[in-house]
LOVO-201258 format. One record per residue: residue number from 1; x, y, z of N, C-alpha, C in turn. Coordinates in steps of 0.05 Angstrom, whole numbers. Layout:
BEGIN
R  num    n.px    n.py    n.pz   ca.px   ca.py   ca.pz    c.px    c.py    c.pz
R  NUM       X       Y       Z       X       Y       Z       X       Y       Z
...
This chain:
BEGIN
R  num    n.px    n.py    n.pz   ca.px   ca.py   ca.pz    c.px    c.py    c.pz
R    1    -540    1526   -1202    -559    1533   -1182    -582    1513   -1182
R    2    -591    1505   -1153    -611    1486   -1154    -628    1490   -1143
R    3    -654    1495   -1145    -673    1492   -1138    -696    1472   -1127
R    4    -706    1464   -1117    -710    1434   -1102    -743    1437   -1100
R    5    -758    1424   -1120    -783    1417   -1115    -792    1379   -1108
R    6    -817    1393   -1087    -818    1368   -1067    -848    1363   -1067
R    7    -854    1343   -1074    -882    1335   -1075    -882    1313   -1050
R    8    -865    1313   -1026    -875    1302    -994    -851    1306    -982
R    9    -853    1305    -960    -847    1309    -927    -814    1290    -938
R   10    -798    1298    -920    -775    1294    -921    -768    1269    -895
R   11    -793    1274    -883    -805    1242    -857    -827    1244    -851
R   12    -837    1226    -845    -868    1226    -833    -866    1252    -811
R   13    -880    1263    -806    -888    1287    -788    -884    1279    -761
R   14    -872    1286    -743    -873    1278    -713    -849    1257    -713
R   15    -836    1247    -733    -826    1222    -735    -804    1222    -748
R   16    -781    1240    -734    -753    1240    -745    -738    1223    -750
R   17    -721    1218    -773    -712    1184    -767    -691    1184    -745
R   18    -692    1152    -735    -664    1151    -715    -650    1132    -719
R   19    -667    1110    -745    -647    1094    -751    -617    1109    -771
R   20    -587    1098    -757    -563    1105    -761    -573    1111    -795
R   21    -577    1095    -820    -585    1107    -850    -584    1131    -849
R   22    -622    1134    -840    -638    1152    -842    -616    1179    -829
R   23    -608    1179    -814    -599    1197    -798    -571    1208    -812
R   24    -562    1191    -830    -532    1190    -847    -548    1209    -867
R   25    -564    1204    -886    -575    1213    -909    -594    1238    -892
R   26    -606    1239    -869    -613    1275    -861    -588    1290    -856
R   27    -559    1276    -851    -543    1297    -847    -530    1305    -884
R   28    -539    1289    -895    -527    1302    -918    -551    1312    -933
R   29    -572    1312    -934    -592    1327    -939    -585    1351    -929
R   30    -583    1367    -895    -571    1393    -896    -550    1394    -901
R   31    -532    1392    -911    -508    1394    -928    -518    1404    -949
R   32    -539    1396    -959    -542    1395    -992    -567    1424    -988
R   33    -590    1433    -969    -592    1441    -961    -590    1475    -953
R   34    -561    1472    -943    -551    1495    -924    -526    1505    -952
R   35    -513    1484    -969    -497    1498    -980    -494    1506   -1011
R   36    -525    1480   -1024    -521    1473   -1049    -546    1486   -1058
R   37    -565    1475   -1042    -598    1498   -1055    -599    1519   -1049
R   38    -618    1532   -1078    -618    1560   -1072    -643    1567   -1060
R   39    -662    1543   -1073    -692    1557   -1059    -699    1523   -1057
R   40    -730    1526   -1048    -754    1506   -1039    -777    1512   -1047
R   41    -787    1487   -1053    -818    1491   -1061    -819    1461   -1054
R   42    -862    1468   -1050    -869    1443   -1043    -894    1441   -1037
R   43    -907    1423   -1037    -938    1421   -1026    -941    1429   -1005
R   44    -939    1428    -982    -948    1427    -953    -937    1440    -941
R   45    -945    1447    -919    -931    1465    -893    -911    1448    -878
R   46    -912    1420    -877    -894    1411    -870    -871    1402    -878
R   47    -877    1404    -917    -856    1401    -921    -839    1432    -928
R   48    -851    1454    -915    -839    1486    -920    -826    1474    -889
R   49    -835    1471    -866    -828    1473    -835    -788    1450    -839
R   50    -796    1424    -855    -778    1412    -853    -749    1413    -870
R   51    -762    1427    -891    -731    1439    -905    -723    1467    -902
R   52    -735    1485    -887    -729    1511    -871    -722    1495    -850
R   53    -720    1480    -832    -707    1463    -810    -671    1463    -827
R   54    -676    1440    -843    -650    1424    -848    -636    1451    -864
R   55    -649    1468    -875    -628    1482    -889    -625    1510    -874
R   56    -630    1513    -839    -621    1531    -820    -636    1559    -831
R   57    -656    1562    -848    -676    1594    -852    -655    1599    -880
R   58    -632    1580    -885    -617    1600    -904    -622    1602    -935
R   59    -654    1583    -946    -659    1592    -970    -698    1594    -970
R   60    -703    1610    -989    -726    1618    -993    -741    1587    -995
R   61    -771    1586    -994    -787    1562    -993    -814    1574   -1006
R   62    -826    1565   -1020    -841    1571   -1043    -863    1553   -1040
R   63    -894    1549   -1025    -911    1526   -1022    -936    1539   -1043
R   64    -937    1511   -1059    -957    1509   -1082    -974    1491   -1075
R   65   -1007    1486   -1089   -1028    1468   -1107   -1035    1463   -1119
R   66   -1033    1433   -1133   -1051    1434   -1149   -1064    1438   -1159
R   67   -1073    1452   -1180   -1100    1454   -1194   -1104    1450   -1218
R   68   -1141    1446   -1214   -1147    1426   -1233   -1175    1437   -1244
R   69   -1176    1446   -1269   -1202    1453   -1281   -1231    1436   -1273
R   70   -1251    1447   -1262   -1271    1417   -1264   -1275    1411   -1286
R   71   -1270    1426   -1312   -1286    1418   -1339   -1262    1404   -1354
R   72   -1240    1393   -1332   -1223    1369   -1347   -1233    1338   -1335
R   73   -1256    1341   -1319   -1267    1320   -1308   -1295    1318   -1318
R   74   -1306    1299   -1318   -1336    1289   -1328   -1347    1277   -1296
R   75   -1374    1286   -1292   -1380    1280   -1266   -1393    1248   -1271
R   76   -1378    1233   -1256   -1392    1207   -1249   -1422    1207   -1231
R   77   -1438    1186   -1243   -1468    1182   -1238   -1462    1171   -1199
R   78   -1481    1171   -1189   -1482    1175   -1162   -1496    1143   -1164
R   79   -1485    1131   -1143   -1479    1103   -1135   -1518    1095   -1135
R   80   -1522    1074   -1150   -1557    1068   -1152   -1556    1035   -1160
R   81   -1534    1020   -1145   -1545     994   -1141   -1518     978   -1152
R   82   -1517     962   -1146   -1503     944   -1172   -1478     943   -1167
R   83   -1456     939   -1180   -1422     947   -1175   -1423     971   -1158
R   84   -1410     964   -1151   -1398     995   -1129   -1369     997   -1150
R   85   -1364    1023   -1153   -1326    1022   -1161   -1309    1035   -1156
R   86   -1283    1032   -1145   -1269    1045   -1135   -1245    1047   -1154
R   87   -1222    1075   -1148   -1206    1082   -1163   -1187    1092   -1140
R   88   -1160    1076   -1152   -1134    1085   -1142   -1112    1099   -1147
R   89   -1103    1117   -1155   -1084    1122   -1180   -1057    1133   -1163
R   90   -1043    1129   -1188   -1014    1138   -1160    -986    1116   -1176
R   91    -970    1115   -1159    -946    1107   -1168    -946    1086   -1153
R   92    -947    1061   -1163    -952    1028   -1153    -926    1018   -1130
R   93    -930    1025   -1111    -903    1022   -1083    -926    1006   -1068
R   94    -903     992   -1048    -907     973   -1031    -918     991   -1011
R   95    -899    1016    -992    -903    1028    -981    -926    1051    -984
R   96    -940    1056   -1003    -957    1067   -1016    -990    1046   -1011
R   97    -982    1030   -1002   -1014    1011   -1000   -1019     999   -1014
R   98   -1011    1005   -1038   -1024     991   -1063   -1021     959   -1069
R   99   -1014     944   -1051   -1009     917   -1047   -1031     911   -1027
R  100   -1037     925   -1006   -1061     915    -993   -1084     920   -1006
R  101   -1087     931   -1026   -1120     931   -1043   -1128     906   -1056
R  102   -1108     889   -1057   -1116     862   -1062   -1130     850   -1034
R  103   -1112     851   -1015   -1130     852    -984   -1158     853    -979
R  104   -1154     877    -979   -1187     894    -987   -1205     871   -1007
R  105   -1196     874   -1027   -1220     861   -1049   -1217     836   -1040
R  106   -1206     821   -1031   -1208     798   -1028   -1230     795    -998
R  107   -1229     815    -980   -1254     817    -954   -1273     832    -961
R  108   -1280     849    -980   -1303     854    -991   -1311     840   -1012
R  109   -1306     819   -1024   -1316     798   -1031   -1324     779   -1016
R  110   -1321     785   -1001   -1332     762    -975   -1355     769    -952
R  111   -1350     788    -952   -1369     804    -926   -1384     827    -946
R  112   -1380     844    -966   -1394     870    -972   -1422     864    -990
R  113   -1441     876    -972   -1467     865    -986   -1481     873   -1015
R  114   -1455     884   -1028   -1456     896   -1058   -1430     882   -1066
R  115   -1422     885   -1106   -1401     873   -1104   -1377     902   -1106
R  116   -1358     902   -1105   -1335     922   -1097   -1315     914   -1120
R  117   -1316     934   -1140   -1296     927   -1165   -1273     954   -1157
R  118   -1247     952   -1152   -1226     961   -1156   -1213     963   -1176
R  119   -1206     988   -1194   -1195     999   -1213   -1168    1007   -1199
R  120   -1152     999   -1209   -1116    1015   -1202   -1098    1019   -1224
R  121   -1096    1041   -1218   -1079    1058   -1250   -1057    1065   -1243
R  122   -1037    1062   -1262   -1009    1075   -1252    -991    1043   -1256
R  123    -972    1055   -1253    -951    1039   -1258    -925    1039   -1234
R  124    -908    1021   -1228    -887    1020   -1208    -880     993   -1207
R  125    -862     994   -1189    -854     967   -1171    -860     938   -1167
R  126    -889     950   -1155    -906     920   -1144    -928     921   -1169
R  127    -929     933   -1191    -949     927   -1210    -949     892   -1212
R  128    -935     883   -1222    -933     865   -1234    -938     839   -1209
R  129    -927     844   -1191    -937     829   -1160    -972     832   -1158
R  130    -979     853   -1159   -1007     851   -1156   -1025     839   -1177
R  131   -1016     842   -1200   -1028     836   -1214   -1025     794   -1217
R  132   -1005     790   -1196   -1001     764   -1201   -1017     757   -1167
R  133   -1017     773   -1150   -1039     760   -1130   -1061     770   -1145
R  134   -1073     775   -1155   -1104     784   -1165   -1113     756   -1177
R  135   -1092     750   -1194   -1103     715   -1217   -1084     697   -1181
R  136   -1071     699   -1170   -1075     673   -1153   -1098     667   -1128
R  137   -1121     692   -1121   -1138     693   -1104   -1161     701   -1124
R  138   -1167     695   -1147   -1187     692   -1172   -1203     720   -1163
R  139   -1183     743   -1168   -1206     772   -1166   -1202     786   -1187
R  140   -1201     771   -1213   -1196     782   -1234   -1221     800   -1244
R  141   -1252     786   -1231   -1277     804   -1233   -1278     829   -1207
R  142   -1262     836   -1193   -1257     847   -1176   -1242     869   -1170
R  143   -1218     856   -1185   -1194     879   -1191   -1177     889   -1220
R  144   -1180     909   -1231   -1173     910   -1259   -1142     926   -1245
R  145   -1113     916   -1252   -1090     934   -1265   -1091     943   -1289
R  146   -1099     974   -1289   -1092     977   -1315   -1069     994   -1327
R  147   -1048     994   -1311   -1019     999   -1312   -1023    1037   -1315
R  148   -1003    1048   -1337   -1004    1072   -1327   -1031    1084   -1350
R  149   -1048    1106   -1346   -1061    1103   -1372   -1060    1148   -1385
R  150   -1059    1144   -1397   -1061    1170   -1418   -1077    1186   -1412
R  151   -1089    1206   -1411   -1115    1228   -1399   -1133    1215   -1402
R  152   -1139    1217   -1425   -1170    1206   -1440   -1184    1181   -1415
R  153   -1165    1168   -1435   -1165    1136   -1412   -1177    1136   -1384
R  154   -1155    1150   -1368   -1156    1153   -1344   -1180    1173   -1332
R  155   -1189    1191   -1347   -1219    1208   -1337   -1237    1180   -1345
R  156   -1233    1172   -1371   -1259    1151   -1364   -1270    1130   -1342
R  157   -1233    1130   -1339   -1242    1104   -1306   -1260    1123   -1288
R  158   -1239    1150   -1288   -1257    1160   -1266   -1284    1160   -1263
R  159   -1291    1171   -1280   -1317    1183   -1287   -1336    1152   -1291
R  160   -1328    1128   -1282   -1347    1104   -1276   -1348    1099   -1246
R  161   -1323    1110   -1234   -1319    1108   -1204   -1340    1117   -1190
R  162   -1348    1114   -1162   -1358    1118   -1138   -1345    1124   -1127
R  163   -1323    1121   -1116   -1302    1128   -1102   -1280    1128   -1110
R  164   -1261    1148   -1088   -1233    1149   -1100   -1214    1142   -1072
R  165   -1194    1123   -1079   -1186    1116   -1049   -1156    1126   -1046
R  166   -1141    1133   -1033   -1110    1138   -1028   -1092    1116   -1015
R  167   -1092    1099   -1018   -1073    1077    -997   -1051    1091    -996
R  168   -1053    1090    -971   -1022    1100    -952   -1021    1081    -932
R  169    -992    1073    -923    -990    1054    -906    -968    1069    -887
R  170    -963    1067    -857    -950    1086    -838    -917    1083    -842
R  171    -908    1064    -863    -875    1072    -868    -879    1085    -899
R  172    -897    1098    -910    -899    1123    -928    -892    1153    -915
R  173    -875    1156    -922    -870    1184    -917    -886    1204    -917
């Protein structure tokens, strides 16, 4: 018996696929679906709306959140001059943005009338690409990879941040 938890959308919202693939792998998704799961769970309403679609009302769907103690977080000081810093965290994909934050730092080094230090945590794919445009457009004072990091670790970045950014790019699901 299988149960199917989903932390995103099964397609972008509004945006069914139509390329022949996409459309091969949604018909065997309800297959899998309509005859093999027993239930659903998932973040969002859309992803409750899109696997109640593909699997025809015929298994239960279960929508959850996150949650997160505040007192597993340390409040970062409120922005008063100097570095600005930002934090990215997430699973290092192309499709995910995380390749254009070199982008970014490289035009807010140029134009932003403060300097703009980017922190990116996590690990994937294009880690190792980014971290090789970061030393070939010299934003090594600009942009730290610091691959995937442990709790501790990772509240400390936070908790120096100013901001927290999400890169999403429109072929992210």
């Amino acid at each position: 018996r299988v149960a199917v938890n989903l932390h995103n959308v099964l397609w972008p919202e509004g945006y069914p696929p139509t390329r022949p693939v996409w459309r091969g792998i949604r018909a065997l998704n309800r297959v899998f679906f309509r005859r093999i799961a027993v239930a659903g769970m998932g973040v969002s309403p859309t992803t409750e709306r899109q696997v109640l679609i593909e699997a025809a009302h015929r298994i239960p769907f279960f929508q959850y959140r996150a949650q997160f103690s505040p007192q597993g977080f340390a409040t970062s000081s409120p922005y008063a001059g100097g570095m600005f810093r930002v934090i990215a965290v997430g699973r290092i994909e192309e499709n995910k943005g995380f390749l254009d934050l070199v982008d970014v730092a490289r035009i807010l080094r140029d134009i932003a009338p403060v300097p703009v230090h980017i922190d990116i945590c996590g690990d994937g794919p294009v880690r190792a690409r980014i971290a090789e445009l970061v030393a070939q457009h010299g934003l090594q004072d600009r942009v730290r990879v610091h691959g995937r990091l442990a709790r501790e670790p990772l509240l400390h970045v936070y908790a120096k941040a100013h901001a927290l950014i999400v890169p999403t790019r429109s072929t992210f699901t």
